[in-house]
C-alpha positions as CSV (number, residue, x, y, z in Angstrom):
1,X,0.0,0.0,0.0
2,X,1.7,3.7,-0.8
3,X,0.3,7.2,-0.1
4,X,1.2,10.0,-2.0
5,X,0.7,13.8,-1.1
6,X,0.9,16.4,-3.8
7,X,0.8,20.0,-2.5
8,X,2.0,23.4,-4.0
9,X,1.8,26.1,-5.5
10,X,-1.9,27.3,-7.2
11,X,-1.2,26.7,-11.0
12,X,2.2,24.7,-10.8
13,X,0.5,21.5,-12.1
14,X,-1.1,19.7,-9.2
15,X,-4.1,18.7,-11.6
16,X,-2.0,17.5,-13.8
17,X,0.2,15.4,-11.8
18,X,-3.1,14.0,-10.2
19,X,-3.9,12.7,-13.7
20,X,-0.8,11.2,-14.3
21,X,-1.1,9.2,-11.3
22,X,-4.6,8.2,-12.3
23,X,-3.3,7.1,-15.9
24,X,-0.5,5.1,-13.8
25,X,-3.1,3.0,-11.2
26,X,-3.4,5.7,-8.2
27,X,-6.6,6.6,-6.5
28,X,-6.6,10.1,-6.3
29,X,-8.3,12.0,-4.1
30,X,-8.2,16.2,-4.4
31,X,-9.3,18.3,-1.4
32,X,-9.2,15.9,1.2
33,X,-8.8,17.6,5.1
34,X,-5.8,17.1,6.1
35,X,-7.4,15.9,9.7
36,X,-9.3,12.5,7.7
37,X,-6.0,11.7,5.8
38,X,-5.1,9.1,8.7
39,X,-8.6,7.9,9.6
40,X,-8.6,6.9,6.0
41,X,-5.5,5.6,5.4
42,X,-6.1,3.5,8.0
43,X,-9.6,2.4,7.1
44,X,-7.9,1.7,3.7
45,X,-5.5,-0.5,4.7
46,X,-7.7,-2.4,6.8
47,X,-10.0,-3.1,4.5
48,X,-9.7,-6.7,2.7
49,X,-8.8,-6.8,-1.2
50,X,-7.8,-2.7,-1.2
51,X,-3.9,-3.4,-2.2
52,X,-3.8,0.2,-4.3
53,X,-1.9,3.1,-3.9
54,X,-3.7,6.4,-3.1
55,X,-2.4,10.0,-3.5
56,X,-4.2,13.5,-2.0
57,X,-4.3,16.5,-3.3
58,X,-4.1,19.3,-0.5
59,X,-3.6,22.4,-1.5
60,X,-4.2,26.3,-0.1
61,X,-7.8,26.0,-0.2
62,X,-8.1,23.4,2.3
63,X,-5.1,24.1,4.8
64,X,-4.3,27.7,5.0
65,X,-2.1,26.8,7.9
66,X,-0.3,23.4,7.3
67,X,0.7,22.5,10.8
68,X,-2.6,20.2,11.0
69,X,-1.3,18.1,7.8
70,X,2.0,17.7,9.4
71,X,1.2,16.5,12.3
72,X,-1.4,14.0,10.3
73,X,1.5,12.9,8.9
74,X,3.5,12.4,11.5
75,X,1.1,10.4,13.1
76,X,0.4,7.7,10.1
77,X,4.5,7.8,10.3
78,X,3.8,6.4,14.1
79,X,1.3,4.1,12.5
80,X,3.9,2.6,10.1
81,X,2.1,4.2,7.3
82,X,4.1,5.4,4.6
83,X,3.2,8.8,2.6
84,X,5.4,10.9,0.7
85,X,4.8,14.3,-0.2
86,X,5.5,15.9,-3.9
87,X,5.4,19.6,-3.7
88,X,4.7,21.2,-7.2
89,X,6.1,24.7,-7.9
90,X,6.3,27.1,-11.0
91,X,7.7,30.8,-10.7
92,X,5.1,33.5,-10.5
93,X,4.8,35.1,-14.1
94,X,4.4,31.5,-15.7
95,X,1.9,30.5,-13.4
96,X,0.0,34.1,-14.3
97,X,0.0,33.0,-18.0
98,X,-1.2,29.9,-17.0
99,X,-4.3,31.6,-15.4
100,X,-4.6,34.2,-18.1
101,X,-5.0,30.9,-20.5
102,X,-8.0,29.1,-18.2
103,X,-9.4,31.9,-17.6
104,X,-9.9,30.9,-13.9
105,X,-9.3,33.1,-10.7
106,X,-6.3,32.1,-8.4
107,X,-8.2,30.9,-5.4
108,X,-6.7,33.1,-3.0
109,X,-7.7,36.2,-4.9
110,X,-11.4,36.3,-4.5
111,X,-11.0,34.9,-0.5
112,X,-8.8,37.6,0.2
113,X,-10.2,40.2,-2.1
114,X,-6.6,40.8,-3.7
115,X,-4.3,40.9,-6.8
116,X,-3.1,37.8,-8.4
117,X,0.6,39.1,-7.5
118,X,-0.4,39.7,-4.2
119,X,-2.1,36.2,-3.5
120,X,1.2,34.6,-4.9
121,X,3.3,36.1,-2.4
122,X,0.8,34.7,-0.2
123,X,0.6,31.2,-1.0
124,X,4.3,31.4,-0.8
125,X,4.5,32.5,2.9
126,X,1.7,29.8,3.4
127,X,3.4,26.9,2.0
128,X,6.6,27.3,2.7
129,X,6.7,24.6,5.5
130,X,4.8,22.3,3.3
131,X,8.0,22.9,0.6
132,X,10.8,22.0,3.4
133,X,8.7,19.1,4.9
134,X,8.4,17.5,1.1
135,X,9.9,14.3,-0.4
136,X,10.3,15.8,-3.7
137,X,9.7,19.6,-5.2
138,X,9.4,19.8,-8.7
139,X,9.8,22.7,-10.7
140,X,7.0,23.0,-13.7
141,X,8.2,26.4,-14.5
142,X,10.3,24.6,-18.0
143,X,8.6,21.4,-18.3
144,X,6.6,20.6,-21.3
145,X,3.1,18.4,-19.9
146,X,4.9,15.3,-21.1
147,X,8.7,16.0,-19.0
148,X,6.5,16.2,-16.3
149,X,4.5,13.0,-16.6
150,X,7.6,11.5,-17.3
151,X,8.7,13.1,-14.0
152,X,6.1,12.0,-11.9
153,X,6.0,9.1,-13.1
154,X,9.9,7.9,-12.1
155,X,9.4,9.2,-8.6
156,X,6.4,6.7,-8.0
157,X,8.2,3.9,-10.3
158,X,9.3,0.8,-7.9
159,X,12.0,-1.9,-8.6
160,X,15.3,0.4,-7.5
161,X,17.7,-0.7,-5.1
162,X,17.6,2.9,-3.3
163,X,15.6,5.8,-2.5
164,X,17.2,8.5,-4.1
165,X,15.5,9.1,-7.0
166,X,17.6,11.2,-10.3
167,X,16.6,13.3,-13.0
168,X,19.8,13.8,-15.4
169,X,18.5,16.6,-17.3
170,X,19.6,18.0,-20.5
171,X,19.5,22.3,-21.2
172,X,20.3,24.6,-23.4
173,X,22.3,27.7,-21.6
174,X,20.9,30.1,-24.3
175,X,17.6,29.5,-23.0
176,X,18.4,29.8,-19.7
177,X,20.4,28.1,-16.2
178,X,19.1,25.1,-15.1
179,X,18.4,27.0,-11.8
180,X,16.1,23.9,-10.1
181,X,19.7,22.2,-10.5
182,X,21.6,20.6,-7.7
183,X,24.7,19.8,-10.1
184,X,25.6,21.2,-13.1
185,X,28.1,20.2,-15.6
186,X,28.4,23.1,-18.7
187,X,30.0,20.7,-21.7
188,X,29.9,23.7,-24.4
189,X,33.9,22.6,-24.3
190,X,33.5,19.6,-26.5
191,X,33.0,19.7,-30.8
192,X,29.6,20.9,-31.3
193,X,27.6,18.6,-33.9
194,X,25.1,22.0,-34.8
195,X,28.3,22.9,-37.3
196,X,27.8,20.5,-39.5
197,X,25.4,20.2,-41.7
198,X,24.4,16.2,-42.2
199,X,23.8,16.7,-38.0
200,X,22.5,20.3,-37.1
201,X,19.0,19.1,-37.2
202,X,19.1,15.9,-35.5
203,X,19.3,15.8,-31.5
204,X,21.0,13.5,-29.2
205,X,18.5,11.0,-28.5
206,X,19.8,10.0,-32.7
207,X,22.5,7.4,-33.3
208,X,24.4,10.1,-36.0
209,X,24.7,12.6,-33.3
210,X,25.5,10.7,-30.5
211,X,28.0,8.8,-31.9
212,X,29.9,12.2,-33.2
213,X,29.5,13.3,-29.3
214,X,31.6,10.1,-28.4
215,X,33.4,9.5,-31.1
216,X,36.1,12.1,-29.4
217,X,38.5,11.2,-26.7
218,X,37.9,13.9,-24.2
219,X,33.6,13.4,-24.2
220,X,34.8,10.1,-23.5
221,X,37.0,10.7,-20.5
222,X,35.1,13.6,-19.3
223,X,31.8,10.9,-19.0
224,X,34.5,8.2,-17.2
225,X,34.8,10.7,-14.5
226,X,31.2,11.8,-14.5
227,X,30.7,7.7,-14.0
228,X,33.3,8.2,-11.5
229,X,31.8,10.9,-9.3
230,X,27.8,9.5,-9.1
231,X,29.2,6.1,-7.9
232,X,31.0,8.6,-5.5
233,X,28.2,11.2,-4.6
234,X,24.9,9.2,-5.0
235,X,25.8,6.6,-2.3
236,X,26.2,9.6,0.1
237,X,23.5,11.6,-0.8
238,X,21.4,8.7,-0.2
239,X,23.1,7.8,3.3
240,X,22.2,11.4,4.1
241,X,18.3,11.0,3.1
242,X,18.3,12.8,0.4
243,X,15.2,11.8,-2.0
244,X,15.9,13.7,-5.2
245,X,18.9,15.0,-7.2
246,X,18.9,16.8,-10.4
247,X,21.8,16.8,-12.4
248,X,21.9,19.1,-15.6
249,X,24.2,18.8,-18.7
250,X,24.3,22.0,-21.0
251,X,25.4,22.7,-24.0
252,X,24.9,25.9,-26.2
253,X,21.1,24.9,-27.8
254,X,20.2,21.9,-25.6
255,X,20.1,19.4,-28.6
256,X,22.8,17.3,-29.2
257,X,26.1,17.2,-26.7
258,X,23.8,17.5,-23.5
259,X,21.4,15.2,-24.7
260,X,23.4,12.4,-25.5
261,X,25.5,12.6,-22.3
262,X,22.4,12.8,-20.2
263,X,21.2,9.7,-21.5
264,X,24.7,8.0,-21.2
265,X,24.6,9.2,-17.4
266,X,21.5,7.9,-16.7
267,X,21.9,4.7,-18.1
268,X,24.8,4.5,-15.9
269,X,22.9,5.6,-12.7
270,X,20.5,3.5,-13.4
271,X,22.8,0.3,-13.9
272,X,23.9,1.0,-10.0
273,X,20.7,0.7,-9.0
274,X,19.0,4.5,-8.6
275,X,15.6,5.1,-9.8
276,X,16.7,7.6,-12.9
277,X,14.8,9.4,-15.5
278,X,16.2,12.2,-18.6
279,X,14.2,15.2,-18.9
280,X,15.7,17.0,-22.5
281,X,14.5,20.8,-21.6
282,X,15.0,22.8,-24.6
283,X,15.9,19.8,-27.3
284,X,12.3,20.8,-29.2
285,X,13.2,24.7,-28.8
């Protein structure tokens, strides 16, 4: 039996990753009080032939003040009931697109009678806690819908030997840092396949530009001691209960030299056991 919380920010995807999970098996419940989540976890788990996995969806309309879900939480922890908790965040002037698009009011704005701006610094204040207390945070502010399906879905995957769960993503520094990144490795240094002409428009994820990316000695020893330092790092991390690590590659574009050595590092992370997935930022842009 698994329990999932998603929480976060208004317009940062919560509906979305709700639907994922559903496509994937989850029950998913959305605006559950945070006081019933125990009662019916453990009502759940009692009851003969449920074996599912249920996730809620709590967000600022229901808990203004998160201390009650916390210390729901801490008592299904008591109960030996396992729930993680995914918060979902977006930076504020993508998130007012986003409502410009659906044409639907940020729930904070008519409660509290104020500007959209205003009720984002808000819900900021407000769910703060909820952000440190969480198993994963992800980042929607970049992410296509199908990066982060692809997300959600390797952070509920199941089969890895540890907990630590890696997203080896690929970016394009012309488009912008890979600022959600807890390592980053800038590999602008090595031949560039966008100069010539048979491989400018084909990406990384193809056989003809990957194999020019490694086809050079130095991509080569560079990735050896990229191999080198996650059988280093990711053993500590996880001793240290970390539960996610992103580690960005960039190039120039995001197309071709990041994207095939993302894939080569995952595929090695994944080989020493670490639930891993590639998310190519920019490599349609």
């Amino acid at each position: 039996m698994e329990f999932l919380i998603i929480t976060g920010m208004s317009g940062a995807g919560k509906s979305q990753a709700a639907n994922t999970l559903e496509d994937l098996g989850w029950y998913c419940i959305d605006n559950m009080p945070a006081q019933l989540i125990p009662k019916f976890a453990e009502i759940y788990t009692s009851t003969p032939g449920k074996q599912g996995k249920v996730a809620f969806v709590v967000d600022i309309r229901g808990e203004v003040e998160f201390d009650t879900l916390f210390a729901r939480l801490d008592e299904m922890k008591l109960q030996k009931i396992s729930c993680r908790t995914i918060f979902m965040e977006c930076a504020d002037d993508v998130i007012i697109n986003r409502y410009k698009f659906t044409r639907r009011a940020h729930p904070l704005v008519a409660a509290k009678n104020i500007s959209i701006t205003e009720a984002l610094k808000l819900e900021r204040e407000l769910l703060e806690p909820a952000k440190l207390r969480a198993d994963f945070v992800i980042d929607t502010t970049k992410l296509e819908s199908g990066q982060l399906k692809d997300k959600i879905s390797g952070i509920v995957q199941t089969g890895a030997e540890h907990e630590l769960f890696v997203t080896c993503m690929s970016f394009g520094f012309k488009h912008g840092a890979a600022v959600e990144a807890d390592l980053v490795f800038d590999v602008r240094c090595f031949p560039n396949p966008y100069y010539y002409e048979e491989l400018k428009e084909h990406t990384g994820l193809e056989a003809p530009v990957r194999d020019f990316v490694f086809s050079h000695k130095e991509t080569n020893d560079f990735t050896d001691k990229l191999y080198d330092m996650a059988d280093f790092l990711l053993p500590l991390y996880s001793h240290e209960g970390k539960s996610q690590l992103i580690i960005a590659i960039g190039c120039t574009g995001g197309k071709h030299r990041s994207v095939a050595i993302s894939e080569a590092l995952a595929s090695h992370i994944r080989k020493i056991g670490y639930r891993t997935i590639t998310i190519h930022r920019d490599i349609n842009k």
